[in-house]
KOLTORZA-433448 format. One record per residue (C-alpha): residue in three letters; chain; x, y, z. Coordinates in steps of 0.1 Angstrom, whole numbers. Each point is the difference from the previous one (the first is absolute). Layout:
REC/aa/ch/px/py/pz
REC/ala/A/X/Y/Z $
...
***
This chain:
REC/aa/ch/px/py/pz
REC/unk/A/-237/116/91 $
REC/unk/A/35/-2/-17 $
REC/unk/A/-1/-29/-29 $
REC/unk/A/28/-23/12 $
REC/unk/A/18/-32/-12 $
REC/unk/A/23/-26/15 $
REC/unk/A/21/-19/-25 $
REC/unk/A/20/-34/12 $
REC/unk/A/18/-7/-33 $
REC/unk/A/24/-36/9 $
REC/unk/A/32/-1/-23 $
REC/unk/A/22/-31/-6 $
REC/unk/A/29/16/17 $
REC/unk/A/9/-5/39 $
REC/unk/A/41/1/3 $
REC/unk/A/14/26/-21 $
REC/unk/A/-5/34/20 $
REC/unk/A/10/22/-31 $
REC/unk/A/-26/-15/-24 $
REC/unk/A/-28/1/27 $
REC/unk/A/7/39/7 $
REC/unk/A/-1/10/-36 $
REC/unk/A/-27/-17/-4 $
REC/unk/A/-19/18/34 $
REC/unk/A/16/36/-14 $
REC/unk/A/-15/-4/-33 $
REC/unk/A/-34/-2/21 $
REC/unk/A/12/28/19 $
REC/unk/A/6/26/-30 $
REC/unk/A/-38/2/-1 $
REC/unk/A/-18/30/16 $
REC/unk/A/-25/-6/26 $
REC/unk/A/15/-36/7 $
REC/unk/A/8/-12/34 $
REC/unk/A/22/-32/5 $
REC/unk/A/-15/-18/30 $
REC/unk/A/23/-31/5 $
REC/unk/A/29/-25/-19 $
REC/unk/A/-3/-28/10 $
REC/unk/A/26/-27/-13 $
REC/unk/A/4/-36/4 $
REC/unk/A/36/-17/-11 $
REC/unk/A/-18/-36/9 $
REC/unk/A/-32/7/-27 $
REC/unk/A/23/25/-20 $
REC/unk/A/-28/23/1 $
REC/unk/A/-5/37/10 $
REC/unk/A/-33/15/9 $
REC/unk/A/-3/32/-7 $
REC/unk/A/-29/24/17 $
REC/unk/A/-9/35/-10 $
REC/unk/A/-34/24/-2 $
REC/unk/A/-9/32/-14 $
REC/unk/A/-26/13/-29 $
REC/unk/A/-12/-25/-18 $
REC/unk/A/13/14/-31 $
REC/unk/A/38/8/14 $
REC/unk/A/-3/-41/15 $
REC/unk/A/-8/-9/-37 $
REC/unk/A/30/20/-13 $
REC/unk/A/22/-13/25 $
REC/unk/A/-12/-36/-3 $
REC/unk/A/12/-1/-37 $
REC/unk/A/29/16/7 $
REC/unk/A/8/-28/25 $
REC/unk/A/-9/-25/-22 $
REC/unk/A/24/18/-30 $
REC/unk/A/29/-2/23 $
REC/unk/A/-6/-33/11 $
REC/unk/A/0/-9/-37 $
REC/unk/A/31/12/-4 $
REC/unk/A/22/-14/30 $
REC/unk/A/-15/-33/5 $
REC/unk/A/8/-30/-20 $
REC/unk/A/-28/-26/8 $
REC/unk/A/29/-26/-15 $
REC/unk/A/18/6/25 $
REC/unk/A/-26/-5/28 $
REC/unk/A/-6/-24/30 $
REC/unk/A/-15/6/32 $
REC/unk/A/-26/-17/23 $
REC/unk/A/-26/17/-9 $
REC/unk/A/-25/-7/-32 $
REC/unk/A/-1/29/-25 $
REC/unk/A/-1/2/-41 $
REC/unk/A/18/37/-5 $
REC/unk/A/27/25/9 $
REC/unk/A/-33/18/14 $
REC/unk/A/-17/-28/11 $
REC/unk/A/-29/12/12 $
REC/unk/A/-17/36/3 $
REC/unk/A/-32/7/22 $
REC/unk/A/-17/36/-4 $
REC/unk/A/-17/3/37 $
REC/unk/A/-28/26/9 $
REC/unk/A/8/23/34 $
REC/unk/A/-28/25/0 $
REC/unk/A/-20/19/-27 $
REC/unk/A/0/-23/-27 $
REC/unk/A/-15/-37/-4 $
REC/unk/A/15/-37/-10 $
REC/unk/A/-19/3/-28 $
REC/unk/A/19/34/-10 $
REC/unk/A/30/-17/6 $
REC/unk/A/-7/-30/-19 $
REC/unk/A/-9/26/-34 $
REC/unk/A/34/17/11 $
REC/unk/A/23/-35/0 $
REC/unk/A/-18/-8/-39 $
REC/unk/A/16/30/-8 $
REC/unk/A/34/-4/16 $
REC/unk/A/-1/-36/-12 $
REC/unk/A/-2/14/-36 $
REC/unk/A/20/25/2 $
REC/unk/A/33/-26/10 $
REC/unk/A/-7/-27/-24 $
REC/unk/A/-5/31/-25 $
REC/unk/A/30/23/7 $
REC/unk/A/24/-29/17 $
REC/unk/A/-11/-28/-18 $
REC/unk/A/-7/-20/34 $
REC/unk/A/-28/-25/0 $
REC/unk/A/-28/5/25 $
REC/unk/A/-26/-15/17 $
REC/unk/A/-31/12/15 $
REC/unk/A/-7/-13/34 $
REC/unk/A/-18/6/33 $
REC/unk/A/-25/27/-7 $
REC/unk/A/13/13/-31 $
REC/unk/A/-6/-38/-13 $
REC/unk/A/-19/-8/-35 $
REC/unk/A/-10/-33/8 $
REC/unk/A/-9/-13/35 $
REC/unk/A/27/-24/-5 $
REC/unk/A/28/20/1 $
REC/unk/A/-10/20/29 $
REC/unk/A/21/-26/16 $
REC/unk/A/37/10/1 $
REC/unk/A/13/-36/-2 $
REC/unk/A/-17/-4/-30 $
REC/unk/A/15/30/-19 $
REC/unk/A/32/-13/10 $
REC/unk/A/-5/-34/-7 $
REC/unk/A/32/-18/-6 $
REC/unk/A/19/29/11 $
REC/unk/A/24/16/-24 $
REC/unk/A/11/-36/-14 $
REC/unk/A/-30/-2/-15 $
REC/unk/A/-1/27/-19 $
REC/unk/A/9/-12/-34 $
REC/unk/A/-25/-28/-1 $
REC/unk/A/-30/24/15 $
REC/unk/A/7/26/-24 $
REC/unk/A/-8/-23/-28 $
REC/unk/A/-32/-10/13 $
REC/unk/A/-32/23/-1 $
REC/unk/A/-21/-6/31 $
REC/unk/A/41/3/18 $
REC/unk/A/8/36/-16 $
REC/unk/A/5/30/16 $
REC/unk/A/-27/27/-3 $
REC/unk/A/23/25/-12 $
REC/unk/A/25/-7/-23 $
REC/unk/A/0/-30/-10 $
REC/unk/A/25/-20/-21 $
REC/unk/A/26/-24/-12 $
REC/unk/A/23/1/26 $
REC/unk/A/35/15/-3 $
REC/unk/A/34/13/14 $
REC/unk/A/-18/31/14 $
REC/unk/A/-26/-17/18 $
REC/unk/A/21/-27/7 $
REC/unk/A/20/30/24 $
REC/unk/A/-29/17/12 $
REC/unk/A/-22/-32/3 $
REC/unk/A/-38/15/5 $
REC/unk/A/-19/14/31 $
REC/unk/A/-35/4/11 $
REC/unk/A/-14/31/7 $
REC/unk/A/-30/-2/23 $
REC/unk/A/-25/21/20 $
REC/unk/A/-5/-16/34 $
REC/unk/A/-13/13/37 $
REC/unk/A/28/-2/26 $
REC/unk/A/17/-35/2 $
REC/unk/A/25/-4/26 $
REC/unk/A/30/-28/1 $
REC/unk/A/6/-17/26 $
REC/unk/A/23/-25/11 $
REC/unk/A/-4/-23/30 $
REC/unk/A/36/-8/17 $
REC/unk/A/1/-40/9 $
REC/unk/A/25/-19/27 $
REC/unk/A/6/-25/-26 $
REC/unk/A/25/2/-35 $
REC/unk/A/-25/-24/-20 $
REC/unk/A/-18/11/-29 $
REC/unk/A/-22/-27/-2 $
REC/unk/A/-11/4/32 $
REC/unk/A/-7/42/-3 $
REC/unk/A/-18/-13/-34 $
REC/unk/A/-24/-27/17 $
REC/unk/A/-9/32/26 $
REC/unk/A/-4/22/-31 $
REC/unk/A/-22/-24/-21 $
REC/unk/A/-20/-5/33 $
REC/unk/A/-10/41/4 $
REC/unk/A/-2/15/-34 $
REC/unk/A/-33/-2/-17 $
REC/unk/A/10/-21/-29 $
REC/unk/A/7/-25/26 $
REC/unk/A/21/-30/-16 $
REC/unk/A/-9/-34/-28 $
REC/unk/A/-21/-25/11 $
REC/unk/A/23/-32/3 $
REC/unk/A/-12/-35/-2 $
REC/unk/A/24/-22/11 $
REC/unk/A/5/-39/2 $
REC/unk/A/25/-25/12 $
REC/unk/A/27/10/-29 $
REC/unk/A/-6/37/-14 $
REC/unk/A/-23/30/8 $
REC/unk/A/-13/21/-27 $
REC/unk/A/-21/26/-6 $
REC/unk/A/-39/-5/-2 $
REC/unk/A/-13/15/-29 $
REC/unk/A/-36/12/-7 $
REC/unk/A/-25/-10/-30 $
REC/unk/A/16/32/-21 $
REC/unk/A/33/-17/10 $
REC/unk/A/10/32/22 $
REC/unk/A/21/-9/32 $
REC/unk/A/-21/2/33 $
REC/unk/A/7/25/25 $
REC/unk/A/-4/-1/37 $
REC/unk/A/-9/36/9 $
REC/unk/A/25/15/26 $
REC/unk/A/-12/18/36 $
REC/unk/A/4/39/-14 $
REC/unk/A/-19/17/-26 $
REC/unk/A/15/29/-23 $
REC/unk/A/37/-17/5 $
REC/unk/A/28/-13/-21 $
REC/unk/A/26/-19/18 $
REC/unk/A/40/-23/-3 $
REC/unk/A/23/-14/15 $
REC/unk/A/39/12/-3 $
REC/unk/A/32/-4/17 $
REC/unk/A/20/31/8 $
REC/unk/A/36/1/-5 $
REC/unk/A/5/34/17 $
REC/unk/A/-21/-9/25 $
REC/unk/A/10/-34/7 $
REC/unk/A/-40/-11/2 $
REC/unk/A/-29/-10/-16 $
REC/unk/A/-29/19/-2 $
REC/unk/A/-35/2/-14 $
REC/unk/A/-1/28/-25 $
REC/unk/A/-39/14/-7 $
REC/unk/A/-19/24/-20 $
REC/unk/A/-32/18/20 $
REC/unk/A/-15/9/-28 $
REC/unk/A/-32/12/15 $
REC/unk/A/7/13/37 $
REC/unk/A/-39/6/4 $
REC/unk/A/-4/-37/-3 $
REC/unk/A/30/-12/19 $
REC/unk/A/17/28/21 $
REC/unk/A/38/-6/11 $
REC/unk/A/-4/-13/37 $
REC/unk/A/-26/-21/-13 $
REC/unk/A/22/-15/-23 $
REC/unk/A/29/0/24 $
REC/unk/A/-20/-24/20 $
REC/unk/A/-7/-21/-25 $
REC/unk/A/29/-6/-7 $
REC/unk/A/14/-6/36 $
REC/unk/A/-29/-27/0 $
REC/unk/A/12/-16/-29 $
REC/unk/A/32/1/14 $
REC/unk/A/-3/-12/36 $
REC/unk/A/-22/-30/-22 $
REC/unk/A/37/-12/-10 $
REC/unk/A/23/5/27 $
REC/unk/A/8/34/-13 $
REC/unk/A/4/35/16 $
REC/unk/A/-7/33/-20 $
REC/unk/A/26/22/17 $
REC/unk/A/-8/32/-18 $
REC/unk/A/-13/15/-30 $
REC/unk/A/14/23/-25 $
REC/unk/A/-15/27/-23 $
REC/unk/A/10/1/-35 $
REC/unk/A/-7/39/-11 $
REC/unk/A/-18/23/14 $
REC/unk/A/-33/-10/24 $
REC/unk/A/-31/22/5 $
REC/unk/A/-5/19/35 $
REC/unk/A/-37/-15/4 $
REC/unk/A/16/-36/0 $
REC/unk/A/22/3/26 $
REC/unk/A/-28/18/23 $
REC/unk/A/-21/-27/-9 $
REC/unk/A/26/-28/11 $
REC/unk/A/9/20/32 $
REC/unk/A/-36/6/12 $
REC/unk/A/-5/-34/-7 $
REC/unk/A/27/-17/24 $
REC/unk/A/-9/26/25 $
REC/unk/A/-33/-12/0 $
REC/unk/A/10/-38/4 $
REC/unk/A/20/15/32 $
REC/unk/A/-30/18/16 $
REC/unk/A/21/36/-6 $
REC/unk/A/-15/32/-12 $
REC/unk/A/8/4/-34 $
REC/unk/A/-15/40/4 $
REC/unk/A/37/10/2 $
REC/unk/A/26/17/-21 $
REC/unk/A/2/-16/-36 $
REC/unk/A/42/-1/4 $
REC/unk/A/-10/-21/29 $
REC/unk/A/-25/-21/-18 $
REC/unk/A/27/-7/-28 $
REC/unk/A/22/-9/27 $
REC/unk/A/-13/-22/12 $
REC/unk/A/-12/-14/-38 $
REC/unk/A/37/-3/-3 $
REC/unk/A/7/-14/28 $
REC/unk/A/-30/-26/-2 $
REC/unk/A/11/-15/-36 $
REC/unk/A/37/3/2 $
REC/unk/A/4/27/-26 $
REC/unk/A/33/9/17 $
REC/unk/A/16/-37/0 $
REC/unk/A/22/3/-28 $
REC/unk/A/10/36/-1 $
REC/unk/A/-14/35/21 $
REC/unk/A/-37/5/-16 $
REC/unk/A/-4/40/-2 $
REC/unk/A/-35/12/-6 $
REC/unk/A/9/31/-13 $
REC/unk/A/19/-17/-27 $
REC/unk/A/-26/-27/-9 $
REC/unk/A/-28/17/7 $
REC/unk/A/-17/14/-35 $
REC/unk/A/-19/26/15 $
REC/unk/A/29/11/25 $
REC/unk/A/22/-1/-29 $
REC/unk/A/-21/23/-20 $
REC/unk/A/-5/24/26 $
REC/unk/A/39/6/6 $
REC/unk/A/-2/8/-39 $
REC/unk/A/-24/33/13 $
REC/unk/A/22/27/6 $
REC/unk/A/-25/27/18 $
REC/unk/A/2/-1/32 $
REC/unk/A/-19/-12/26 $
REC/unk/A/-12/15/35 $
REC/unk/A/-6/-33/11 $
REC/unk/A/35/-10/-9 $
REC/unk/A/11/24/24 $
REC/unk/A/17/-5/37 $
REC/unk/A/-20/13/26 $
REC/unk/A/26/28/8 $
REC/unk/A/1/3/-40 $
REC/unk/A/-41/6/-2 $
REC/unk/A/3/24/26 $
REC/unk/A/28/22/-12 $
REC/unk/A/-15/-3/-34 $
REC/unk/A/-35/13/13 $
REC/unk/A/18/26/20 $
REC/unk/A/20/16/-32 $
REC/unk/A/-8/27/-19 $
REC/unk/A/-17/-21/-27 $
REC/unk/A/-39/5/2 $
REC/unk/A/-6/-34/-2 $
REC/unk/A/-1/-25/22 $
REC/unk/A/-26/18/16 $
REC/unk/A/-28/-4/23 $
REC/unk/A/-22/-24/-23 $
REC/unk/A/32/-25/-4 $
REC/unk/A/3/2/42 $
REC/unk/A/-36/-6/1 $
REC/unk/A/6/-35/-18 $
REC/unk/A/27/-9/19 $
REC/unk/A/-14/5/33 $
REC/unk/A/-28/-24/-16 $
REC/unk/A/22/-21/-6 $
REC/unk/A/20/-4/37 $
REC/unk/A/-36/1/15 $
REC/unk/A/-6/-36/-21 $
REC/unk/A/33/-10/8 $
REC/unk/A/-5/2/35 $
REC/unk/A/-34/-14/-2 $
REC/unk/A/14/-25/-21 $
REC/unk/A/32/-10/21 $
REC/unk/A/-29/-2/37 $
REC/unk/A/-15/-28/-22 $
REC/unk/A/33/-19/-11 $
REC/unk/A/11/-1/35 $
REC/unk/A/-38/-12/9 $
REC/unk/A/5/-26/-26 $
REC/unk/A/29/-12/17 $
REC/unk/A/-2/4/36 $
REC/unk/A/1/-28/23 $
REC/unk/A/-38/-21/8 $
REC/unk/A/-14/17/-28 $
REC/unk/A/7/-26/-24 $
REC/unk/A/-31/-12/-12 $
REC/unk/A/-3/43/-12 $
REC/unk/A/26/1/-23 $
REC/unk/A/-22/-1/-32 $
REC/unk/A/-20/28/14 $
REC/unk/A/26/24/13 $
REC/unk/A/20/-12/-36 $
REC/unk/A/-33/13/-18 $
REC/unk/A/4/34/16 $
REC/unk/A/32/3/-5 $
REC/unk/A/-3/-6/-35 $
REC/unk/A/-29/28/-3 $
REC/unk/A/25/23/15 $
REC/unk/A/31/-5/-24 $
REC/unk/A/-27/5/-27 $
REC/unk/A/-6/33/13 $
REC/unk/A/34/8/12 $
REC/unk/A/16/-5/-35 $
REC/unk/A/-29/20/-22 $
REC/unk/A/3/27/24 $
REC/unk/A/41/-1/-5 $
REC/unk/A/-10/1/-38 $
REC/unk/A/-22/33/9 $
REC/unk/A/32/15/15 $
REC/unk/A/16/2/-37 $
REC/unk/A/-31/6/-17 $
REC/unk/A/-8/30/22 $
REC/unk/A/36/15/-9 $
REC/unk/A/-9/-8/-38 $
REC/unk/A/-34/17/-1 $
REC/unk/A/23/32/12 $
REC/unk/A/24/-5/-25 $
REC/unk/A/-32/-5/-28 $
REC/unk/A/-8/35/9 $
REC/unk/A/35/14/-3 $
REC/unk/A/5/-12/-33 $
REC/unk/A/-34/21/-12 $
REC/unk/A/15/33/9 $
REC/unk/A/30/-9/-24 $
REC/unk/A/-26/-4/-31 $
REC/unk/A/-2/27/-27 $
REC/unk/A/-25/27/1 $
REC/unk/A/8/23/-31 $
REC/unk/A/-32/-9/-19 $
REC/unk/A/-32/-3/12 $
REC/unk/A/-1/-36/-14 $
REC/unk/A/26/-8/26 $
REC/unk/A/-14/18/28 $
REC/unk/A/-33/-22/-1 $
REC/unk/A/25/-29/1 $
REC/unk/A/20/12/28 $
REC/unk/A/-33/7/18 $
REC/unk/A/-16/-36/-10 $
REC/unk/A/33/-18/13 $
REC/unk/A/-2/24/33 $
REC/unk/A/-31/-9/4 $
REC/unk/A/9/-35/-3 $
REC/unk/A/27/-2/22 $
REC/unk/A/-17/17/27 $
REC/unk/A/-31/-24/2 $
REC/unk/A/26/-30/-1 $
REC/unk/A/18/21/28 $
REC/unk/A/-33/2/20 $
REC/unk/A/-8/-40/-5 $
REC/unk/A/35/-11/12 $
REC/unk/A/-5/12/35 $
REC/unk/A/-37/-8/0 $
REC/unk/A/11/-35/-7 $
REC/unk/A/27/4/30 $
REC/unk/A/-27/9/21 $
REC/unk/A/-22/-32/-9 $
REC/unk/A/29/-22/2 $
REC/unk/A/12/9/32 $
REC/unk/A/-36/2/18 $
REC/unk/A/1/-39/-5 $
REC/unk/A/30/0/28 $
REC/unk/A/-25/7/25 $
REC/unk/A/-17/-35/-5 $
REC/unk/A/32/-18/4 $
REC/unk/A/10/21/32 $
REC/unk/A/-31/-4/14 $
REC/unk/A/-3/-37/-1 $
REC/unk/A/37/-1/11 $
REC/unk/A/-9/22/28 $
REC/unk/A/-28/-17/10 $
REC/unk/A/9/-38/-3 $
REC/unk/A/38/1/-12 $
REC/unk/A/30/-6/23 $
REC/unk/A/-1/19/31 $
REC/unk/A/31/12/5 $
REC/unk/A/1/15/-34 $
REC/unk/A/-36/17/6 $
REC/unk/A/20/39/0 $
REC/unk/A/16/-13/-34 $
REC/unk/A/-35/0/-11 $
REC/unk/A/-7/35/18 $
REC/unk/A/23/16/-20 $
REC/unk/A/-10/-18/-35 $
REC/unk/A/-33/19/10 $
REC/unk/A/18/32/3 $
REC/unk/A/20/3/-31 $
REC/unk/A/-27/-13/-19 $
REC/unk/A/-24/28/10 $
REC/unk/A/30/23/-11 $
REC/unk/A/5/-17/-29 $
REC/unk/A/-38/5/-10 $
REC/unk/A/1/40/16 $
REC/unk/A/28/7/-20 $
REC/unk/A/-11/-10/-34 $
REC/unk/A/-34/15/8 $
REC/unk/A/20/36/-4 $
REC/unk/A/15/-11/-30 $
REC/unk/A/-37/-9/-20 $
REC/unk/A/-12/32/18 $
REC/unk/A/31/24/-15 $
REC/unk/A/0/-18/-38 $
REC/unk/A/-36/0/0 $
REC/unk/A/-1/36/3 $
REC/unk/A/20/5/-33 $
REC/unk/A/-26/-27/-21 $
REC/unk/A/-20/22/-23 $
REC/unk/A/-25/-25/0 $
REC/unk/A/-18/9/32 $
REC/unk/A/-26/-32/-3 $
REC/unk/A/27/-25/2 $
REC/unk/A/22/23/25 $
REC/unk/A/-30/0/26 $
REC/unk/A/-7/-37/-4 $
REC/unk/A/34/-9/11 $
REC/unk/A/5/26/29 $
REC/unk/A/-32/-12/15 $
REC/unk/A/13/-36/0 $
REC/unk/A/35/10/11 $
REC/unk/A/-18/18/33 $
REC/unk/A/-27/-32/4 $
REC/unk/A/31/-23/3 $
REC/unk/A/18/26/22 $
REC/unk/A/-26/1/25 $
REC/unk/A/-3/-43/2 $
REC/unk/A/36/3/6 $
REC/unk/A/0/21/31 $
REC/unk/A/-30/-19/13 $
REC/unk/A/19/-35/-7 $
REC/unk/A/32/15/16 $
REC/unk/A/-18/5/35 $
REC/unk/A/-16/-31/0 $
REC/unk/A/36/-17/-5 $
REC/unk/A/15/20/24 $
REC/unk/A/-23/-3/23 $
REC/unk/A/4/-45/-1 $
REC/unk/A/33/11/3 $
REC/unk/A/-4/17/30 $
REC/unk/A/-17/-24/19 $
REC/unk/A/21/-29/-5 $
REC/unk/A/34/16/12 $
REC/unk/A/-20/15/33 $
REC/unk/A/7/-30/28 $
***
């Protein structure tokens, strides 16, 4: 797995276009960077920047941000809505795959070193990357905001972690910034029908965990109630793993509640959404639609949209650009201005970075006439997937309609539970179709390795030998995957909606082929294994399968059968 990196850097800069895109292109000069999203706000005067890549080209890029941010923003000069301390504010280090927070955290020390060393910025440590539990809090770090800088930096339990002192004209341009380690934390804010602020705060105070002061109040004044240490009382709010306020939008014209998820394990988006709209309705208020700050991850959104098709007795074992739909849809993520998936989506936006190309990208016409070239490859393992794959989709589409279909109501969960099993299966066998077309490719690039010296013909022959088993697995593994079609078409068949009952027929169909097919591929590239033990082993399994797969295709055929003879 490829070690990857987000970085969501915020600078105190959200009007001037020029400054903001010198400030992106100095990120940009870095090799092995991919800018994700810029994301500006004139109201907070704010810009969120998103990018990913290496972790060591995100760290490179990250200080060259922060350098140029240094050196066009004057934090003298600055006003906006939003709290901050710094011309980089604040500057997250996020792990994607093959590395840990904890990595991350080690990697933002560094970073935070290296700027209060080389640009004499001061930093603090917080979220994961934090030295004292305390300061894991962000609000903390930037207690006081960058007013209170001069006073803090002459107090020792209020300095920075890295470099610390008296502070002067420089910092007083640059201000300081917190570099962090965190998980994903996505920002979010609620749209209201009303334009008062203290109204979206009372909303906010009543969701996010630290909740709001405990008030005693009497005939003349109300005051805080204090405890024995003389700490003000809190009254916890409704959602864990949240930070939330109250603000009034100018360009907007509305108020809205403005939140941090800062653990979407704990409290997912729709969940929050919800909340919210309780909390809401509580005052007379409407939340008419929700906006995401940045960039969102895939598994939220599929979460949210399974969950309101669940409340409406719907199969959620459909398309995931459906199930975002109707995520979008649901919460409102549209109200203000088009929501587009593939532009907010972190994992769609990384995947438009990749620039090989994809079988499964392909039109049908386009797969076909790519298949039918002169090229080698797609050939009859990628095929072999694919008819899989329509044999799930068929199986899969008999149960959505089943899930659907008029005096079957009290079956939707069932049929929606099928359904689900089958875009399981469909989408793993569409990942086959590629990888069957790479374990070709694996093999190609063998015949191109040196052989002059004997040394390097036992590593051409290690690496053939290598590729060749891994070419012999892929369609093994196509041949496993698509065996569990006959399941779903069976059960579809046998109890799903009637008129669809050929649908299911011909899942049964393409599935055998699917399973026949890659059967010749294990048998061919087992043949060229030197290692006959292993070779054998995976024949004979390819040929046990085979054989369950012809028997399984009768049996389906035969349900078939009798249910369209009157």
């Amino acid at each position: 797995m490829d070690r990857l990196i987000e970085c969501v850097p915020n600078f105190s800069e959200g009007r001037d276009r020029h400054v903001i895109k010198q400030i992106t292109d100095s990120i940009e000069s870095v090799e092995g960077v991919k800018l994700l999203d810029v994301d500006p706000g004139e109201a907070t005067n704010r810009t969120v920047v998103t990018f990913v890549g290496t972790p060591e080209a995100v760290v490179e890029a990250a200080f060259r941000g922060v350098s140029k941010a240094a050196e066009l923003i004057d934090m003298r000069n600055h006003h906006g809505a939003h709290p901050r301390m710094g011309a980089t504010d604040v500057l997250p280090l996020i792990p994607i795959s093959g590395i840990t927070l904890e990595q991350c955290a080690e990697l933002a020390r560094n970073l935070g070193q290296r700027i209060a060393d080389e640009l004499h910025i001061p930093v603090y440590s917080y979220e994961a990357s934090a030295f004292t539990p305390e300061r894991r809090n962000l609000a903390v770090c930037r207690k006081g905001e960058y007013e209170a800088l001069p006073e803090r930096m002459e107090i020792d339990s209020e300095k920075p972690d890295f470099g610390a002192r008296t502070f002067d004209e420089h910092m007083a341009r640059t201000g300081a910034t917190a570099v962090g380690a965190r998980d994903f934390l996505i920002a979010v804010n609620y749209n209201l029908n009303t334009t008062s602020t203290r109204r979206a705060n009372a909303i906010a105070f009543d969701v996010r965990e630290k909740g709001r002061p405990k008030r005693e109040s009497t005939s003349v004044t109300s005051k805080p109630v204090k405890d024995e240490n003389g700490k003000t009382v809190m009254i916890p709010g409704t959602l864990k793993a949240t930070k939330a306020i109250g603000w009034y939008i100018d360009e907007y014209g509305i108020a809205q509640v403005s939140m941090n998820i800062t653990d979407i394990s704990v409290t997912p988006l729709h969940v929050a959404f919800d909340e919210v709209c309780r909390a809401a309705a509580a005052r007379g208020i409407r939340v008419t639609g929700t906006e995401i700050v940045g960039l969102i991850p895939k598994r939220t959104l599929i979460e949210a949209g399974r969950y309101f098709l669940h409340k409406q007795h719907r199969s959620t074992g459909i398309p995931e650009e459906e199930i975002i739909r109707i995520a979008v849809k649901s919460m409102g993520l549209d109200d203000l201005k088009p929501f587009k998936p593939e532009e907010k989506v972190i994992e769609y936006m990384i995947a438009s970075s990749d620039n090989g190309r994809s079988l499964c990208g392909l039109s049908a016409r386009g797969f076909a006439e790519e298949t039918a070239s002169e090229s080698p490859a797609p050939g009859g393992g990628s095929i072999s997937a694919y008819m899989g794959a329509l044999g799930a989709a068929l199986g899969t589409m008999v149960a959505n309609l089943s899930a659907h279909k008029p005096g079957w109501d009290d079956r939707w969960q069932e049929f929606s539970d099928y359904a689900d099993k089958g875009q399981s299966i469909m989408t793993r066998l569409l990942q086959l179709v590629d990888e069957d077309t790479e374990a070709f490719n694996r093999i190609m690039a063998v015949f191109s390795m040196p052989k002059s010296t004997e040394e390097e013909r036992e590593a051409r022959a290690a690496a053939l030998e290598e590729a060749t088993l891994y070419a012999t697995q892929v369609p093994l593994q196509t041949m496993k995957t698509a065996f569990k079609v006959f399941e779903l078409v069976k059960a579809m068949a046998s109890c799903g909606n009637p008129n669809s009952v050929t649908d299911a027929g011909v899942g049964a169909i393409a599935a055998r082929g699917a399973v026949l097919g890659a059967a010749l591929n294990v048998k061919i590239n087992a043949a060229s294994l030197k290692d006959r033990d292993i070779a054998d082993a995976m024949v004979m399994e390819a040929e046990a399968i085979a054989a369950k797969a012809s028997v399984l295709e009768e049996e389906i055929l035969n349900i078939v059968e009798s249910k369209i003879i009157r």
